[in-house]
N, C-alpha and C positions, 0 to 999 in steps of 0.2 A: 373588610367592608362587604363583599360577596357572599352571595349564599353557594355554599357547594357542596351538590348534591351528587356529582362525579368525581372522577378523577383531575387531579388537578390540572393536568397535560391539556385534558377536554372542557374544563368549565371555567376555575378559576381562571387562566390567566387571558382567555376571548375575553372573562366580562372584568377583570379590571381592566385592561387595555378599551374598553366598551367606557366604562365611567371616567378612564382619563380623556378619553374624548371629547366625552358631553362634558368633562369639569370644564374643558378647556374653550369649550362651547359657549358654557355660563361664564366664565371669565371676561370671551370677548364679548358679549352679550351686556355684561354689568358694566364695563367701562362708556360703552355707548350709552347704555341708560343712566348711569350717575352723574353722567356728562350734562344728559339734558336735565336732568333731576336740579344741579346746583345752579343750572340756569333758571328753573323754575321757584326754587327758593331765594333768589335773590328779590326776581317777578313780584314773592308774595310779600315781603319785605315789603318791596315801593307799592304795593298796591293798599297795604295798609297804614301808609303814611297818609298826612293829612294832605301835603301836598305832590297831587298826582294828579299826569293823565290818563283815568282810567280805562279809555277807550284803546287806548295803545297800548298798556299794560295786556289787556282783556286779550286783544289780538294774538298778543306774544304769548301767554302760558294758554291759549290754544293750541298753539301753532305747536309749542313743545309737547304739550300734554298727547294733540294728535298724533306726534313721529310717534311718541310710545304706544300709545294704544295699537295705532294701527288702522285700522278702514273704518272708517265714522259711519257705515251702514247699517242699518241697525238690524236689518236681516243677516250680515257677517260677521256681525260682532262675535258672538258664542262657538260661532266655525271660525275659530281661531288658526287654521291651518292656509289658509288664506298665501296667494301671491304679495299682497300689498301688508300684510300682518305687519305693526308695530315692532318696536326692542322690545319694550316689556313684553309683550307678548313672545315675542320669539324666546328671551328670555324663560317664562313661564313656564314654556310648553317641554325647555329643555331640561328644566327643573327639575318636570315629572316625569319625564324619562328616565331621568339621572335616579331619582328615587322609588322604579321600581324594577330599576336593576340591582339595586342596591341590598343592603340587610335590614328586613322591614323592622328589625329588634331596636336600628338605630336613630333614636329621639331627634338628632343635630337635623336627619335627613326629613324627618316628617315635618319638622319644623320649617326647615326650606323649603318648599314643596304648599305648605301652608304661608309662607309669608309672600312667596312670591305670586301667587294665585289672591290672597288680599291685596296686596298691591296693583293687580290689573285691576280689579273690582274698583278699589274705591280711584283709579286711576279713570276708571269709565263712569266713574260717578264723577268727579269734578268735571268731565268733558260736557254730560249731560248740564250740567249747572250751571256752569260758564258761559254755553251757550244757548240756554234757556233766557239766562239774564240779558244776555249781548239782544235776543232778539226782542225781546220785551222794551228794549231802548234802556234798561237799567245802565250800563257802564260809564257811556258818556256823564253821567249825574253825580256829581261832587257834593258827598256833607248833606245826601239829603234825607232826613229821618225817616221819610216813608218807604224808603229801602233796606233800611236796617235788618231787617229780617230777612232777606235774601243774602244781606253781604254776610251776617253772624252764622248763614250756613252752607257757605260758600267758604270761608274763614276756616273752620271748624272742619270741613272734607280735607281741605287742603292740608292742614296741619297733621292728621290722622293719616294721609298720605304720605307727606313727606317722614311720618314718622315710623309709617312700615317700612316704608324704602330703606330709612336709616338702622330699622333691626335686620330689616334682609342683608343689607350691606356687611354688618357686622358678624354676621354666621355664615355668608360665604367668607370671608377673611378668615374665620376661624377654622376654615373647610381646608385650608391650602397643610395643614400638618397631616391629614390622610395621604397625602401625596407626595408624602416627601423622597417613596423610591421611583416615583415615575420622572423621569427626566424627560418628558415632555413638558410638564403641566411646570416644571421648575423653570424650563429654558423658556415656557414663554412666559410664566413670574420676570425672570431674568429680563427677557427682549424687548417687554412693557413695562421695566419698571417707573419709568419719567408716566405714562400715562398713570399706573397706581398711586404713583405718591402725589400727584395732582387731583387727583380723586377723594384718597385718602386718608393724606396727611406726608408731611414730609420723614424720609427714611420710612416708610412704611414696609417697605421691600425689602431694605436692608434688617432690621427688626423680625421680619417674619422670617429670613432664612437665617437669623443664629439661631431663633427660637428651632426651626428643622435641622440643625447644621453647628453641634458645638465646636465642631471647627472653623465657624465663621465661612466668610468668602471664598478662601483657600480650597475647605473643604467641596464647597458647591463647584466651586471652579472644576477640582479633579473629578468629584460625582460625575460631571457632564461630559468633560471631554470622554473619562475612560469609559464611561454610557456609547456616545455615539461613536469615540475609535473603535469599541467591539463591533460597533454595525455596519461600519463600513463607510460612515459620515467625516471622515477627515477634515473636509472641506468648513465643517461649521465650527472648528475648533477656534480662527482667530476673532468671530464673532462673538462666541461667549466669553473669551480672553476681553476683549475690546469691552462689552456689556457691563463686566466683573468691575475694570476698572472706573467706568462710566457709575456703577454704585458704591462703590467703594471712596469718590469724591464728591459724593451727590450731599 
């Protein structure tokens, strides 16, 4: 995944130990945001029922939409480096770090990098919108046709949203096989796996390490112990024994 343009002693192994970082970064990063994400896709569900209170609706995929974005100032927006910075955003920002440590040759990384930066965008577009409408007094208004054009693009942001978030989702998933010798980015796969498969879908963790792991569990199990006994981590051995069995019955 590296570019190396020294010796390996001196390049490669600072900058992959550098990208298992930020993977591990964007990991914790996407579970907070998919978190609020499938709370704001249920939001859009009820809000496009016929029966709803939209005003309450409205409230809430702000409230969410804002944890993501991050500082509603419209001077901080773009200085995304920010104290108060959003997931998604923190997210984002990790994204493109991650990819321009990386091998600019590899497409999966450009695409990351690219999905997760549309996804803040059209995440600060629904924020503009929503709250364009809330102060116009649109939300409270049920079934009324001279709104209809605010809601079909209100509607339409949302769905284009949730539907990057859902490719970004799926290409970092597909990210966790570059890493299959770092026993970091495994053991915290392993330590989250109850938050991933709530996220993701059930066994999603278990799935993803036979596909890194023909020896199944067993395999991943010894990778990490005999990983961190080399390092002198003893100590984390009955954690990922306890983890192993925790996906193993999951």
């Amino acid at each position: 995944m590296t570019k190396n343009t020294k010796t390996e002693s001196a390049q490669t192994v600072p900058h992959q130990s550098n990208e298992s970082l930020l993977f591990q970064f964007i990991l914790s990063d996407s579970v907070l945001a998919f978190r609020e994400m499938a709370q704001i896709k249920e939001l859009n569900k009820a809000l496009q029922s016929e029966d709803h209170d939209s005003a309450k609706i409205f409230d809430a995929i702000i409230n969410h939409i804002a944890t993501l974005s991050g500082s509603s100032k419209e001077e901080q927006r773009f200085f995304s480096w920010n104290l108060d910075s959003g997931v998604l955003t923190k997210l984002k920002n990790h994204c493109t770090l991650f990819c321009q440590s990386a091998d600019e040759k590899d497409k999966e990384l450009i695409l990351l990098d690219r999905y997760a930066n549309r996804s803040w965008l059209l995440c600060l577009q629904c924020l503009d919108i929503l709250r364009a409408m809330k102060s116009a007094g649109i939300p409270p208004s049920k079934g009324q046709s001279r709104h209809f054009a605010q809601y079909s693009i209100l509607y339409a942001t949302l769905e284009k949203f949730i539907s990057q978030m859902n490719r970004l989702a799926r290409l970092i998933m597909r990210l966790f096989v570059k890493f299959k010798d770092e026993e970091n980015v495994i053991f915290f796969l392993v330590r989250s796996h109850q938050d991933f498969d709530e996220l993701f879908g059930p066994q999603f963790v278990l799935e993803s390490l036979r596909k890194m792991f023909r020896g199944g569990l067993k395999e991943v199990e010894h990778f990490l112990i005999t990983r961190y006994d080399s390092r002198g981590f003893e100590n984390i051995v009955p954690l990922i024994q306890s983890k192993i069995k925790e996906i193993a019955v999951s």
